[in-house]
N, C-alpha and C positions, 0 to 999 in steps of 0.2 A: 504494500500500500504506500501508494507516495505520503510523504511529509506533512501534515498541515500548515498552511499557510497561517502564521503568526498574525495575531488581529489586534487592533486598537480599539477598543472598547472603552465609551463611557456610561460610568452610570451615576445616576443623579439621584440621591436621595430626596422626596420628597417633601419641602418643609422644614422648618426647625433651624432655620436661619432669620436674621433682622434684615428685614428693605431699607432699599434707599431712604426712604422717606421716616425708616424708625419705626415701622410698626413688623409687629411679631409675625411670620408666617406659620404659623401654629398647625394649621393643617385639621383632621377629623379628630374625635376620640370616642370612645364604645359611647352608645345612644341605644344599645340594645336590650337592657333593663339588667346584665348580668353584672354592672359596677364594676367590672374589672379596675378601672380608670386607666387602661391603656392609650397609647395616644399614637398614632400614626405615625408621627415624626420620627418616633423612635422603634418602633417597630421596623419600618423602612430603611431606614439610617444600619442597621442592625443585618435585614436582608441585602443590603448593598456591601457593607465591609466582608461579610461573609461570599456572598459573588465575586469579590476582590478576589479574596484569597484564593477559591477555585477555578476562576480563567488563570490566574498568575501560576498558579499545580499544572494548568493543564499548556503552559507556555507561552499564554499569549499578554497580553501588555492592558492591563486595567485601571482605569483612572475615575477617582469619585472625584466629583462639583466640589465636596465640602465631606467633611468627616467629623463634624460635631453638631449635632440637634438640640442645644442649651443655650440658641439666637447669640452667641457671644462669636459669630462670624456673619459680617452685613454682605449680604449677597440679595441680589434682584434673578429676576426670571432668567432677563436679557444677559445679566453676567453669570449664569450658568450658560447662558447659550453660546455666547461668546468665548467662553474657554476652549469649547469645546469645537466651535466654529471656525478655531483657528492652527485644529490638526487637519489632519486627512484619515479620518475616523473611518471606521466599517461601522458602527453600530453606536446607538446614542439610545440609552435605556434609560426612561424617568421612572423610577419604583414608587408605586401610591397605593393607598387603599380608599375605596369608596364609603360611599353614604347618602342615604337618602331620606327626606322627608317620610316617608311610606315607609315603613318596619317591615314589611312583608317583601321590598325589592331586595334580592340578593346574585348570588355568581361573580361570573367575571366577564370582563370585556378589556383589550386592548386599542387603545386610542392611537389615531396617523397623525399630522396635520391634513388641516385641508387642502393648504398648497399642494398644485399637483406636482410642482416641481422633481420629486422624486417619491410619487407616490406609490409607483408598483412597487420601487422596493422597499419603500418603509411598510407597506401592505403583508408582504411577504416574510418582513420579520415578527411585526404584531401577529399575523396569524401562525409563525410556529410557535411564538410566547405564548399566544391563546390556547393552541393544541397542549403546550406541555404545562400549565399553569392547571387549564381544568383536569387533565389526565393525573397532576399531584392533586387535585382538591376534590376530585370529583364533583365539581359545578355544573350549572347551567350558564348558555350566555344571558346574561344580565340585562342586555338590553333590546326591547325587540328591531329594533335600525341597524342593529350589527350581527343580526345573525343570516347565515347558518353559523360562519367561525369565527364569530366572536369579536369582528374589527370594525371600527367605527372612525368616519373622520370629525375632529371636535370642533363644533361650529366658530371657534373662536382662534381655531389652528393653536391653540394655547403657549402661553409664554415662552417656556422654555426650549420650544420647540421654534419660534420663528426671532427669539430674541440673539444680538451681535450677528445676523445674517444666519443662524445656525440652519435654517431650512435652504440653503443652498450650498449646504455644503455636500461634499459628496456620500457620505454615508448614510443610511439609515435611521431613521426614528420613529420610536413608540414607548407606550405611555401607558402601562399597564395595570386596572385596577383587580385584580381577584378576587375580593372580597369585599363585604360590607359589614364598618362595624357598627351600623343601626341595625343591623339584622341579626337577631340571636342567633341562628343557625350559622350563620357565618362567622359569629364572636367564639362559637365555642369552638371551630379551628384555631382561630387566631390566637386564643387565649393558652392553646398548647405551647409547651414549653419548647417543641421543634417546630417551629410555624417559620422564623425565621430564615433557619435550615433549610425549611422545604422550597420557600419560597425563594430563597437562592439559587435551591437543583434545579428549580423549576428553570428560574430565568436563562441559566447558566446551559442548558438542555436545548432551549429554544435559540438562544443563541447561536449555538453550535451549529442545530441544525440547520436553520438560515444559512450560513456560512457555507454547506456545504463541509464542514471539517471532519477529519477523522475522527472516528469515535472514540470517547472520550476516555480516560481510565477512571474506572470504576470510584467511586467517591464513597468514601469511607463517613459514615454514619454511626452514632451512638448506641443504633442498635444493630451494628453488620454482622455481628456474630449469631443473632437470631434469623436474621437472611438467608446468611449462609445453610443455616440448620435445615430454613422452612424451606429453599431453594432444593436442597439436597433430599429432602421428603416427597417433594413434590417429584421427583424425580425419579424415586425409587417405588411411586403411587401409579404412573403413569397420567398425572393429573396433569403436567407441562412440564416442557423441557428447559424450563427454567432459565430460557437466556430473556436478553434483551430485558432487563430484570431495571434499567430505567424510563426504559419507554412506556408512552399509555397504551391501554390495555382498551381492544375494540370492544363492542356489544358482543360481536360473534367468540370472540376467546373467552370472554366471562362465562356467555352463555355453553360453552363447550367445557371448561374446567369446571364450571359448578356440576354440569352433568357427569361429569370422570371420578368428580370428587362422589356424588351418589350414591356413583356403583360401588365406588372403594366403600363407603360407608355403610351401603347395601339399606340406605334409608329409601 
């Protein structure tokens, strides 16, 4: 297999910095009656230094906007965008989590700009984000305008996406929300203690696969030794062959292992 091509990736943690203008970019926090009192900013900020670390494992070059969510670094939309404006970037990821008026909206969707200026390919990488973001959460897409996969262009081409010229420049961007923490069902992922985790394989997965790059090496989890166990059963069950053990999992493989598992179970 030839070599992957070595990527320039940014990712922008959503929020949790001071504006120009001095006021707090605070971002969402749980509204879904479980009081966690989590807060987006740092959830986010959290999911991105952890994507740092695993594009940088798997060789390629990652840069975060800002690496502290305690406003005690003034940055504007436009000066994320401009930072980032002024590489020759593959990939421009703003990590966010949603929220909504409505308790009962929840999933995920991936945002483009609306400029069409490089919109197949910012399209192309929000929809593998979307693939592998719901395939970790098991979601629905969120919003009915962005389905069937999940991508939607934001009426407003949002900040950081068109701010210091960043929407012409040559690589990629999207703007991913998975979840919402007005929505209980969604807070009680989020409030897992591997949510951040996931929410980095997820990014870091979609990435990749955009890219077109060799597959990844295996990324080592807090629970990889139960993996390995249950990979290893599953194998000696006849229930699946237990590879591709990061990718999502179709309707028709569910519905095929649940029936394998049955028989083994003779329920």
């Amino acid at each position: 297999m030839a070599e992957a091509r070595r990527l320039l990736i940014w990712l922008d943690p959503g929020h949790g910095t001071l504006k120009r203008d001095g006021a707090r970019d605070t971002g969402a926090a749980d509204t879904s009656g479980l009081g966690t009192r989590l807060c987006e900013k740092d959830l986010v900020l959290a999911a991105a230094l952890r994507a740092r670390d695993l594009l940088t494992a798997q060789g390629h070059e990652a840069r975060l906007t800002h690496q502290r969510a305690d406003y005690s670094e003034v940055m504007g939309y436009s000066d994320r965008g401009a930072l980032a404006a002024a590489t020759a970037y593959d990939c421009y990821v703003s990590l966010h989590l949603d929220s909504a008026s409505n308790p009962a909206m929840r999933g995920t969707t991936v945002f483009v700009p609306k400029l069409p200026v490089h919109c197949p390919r910012s399209r192309a990488l929000a929809a593998a984000l979307a693939a592998a973001l719901r395939g970790e959460f098991g979601t629905p897409v969120s919003y009915p305008a962005a389905r069937p996969a999940g991508v939607m262009a934001h009426w407003h081409n949002l900040g950081t996406f068109v701010g210091g010229g960043n929407s012409y420049s040559p690589g990629a961007l999207a703007l991913p929300e998975p979840l919402f923490m007005s929505n209980r069902e969604d807070m009680e992922i989020i409030r897992r203690d591997d949510f951040a985790d996931r929410y980095a394989q997820a990014v870091v997965r979609g990435i990749l696969r955009y890219a077109q790059s060799a597959e990844p090496e295996p990324i080592e989890t807090p629970w990889q030794e139960e993996l390995r166990a249950a990979a290893a059963w599953a194998r000696s069950m006849g229930i699946s062959d237990a590879t591709r053990l990061g990718s999502s999992l179709t309707r028709g493989e569910y519905l095929v292992m649940r029936y394998r598992e049955r028989g083994v179970s003779g329920s």
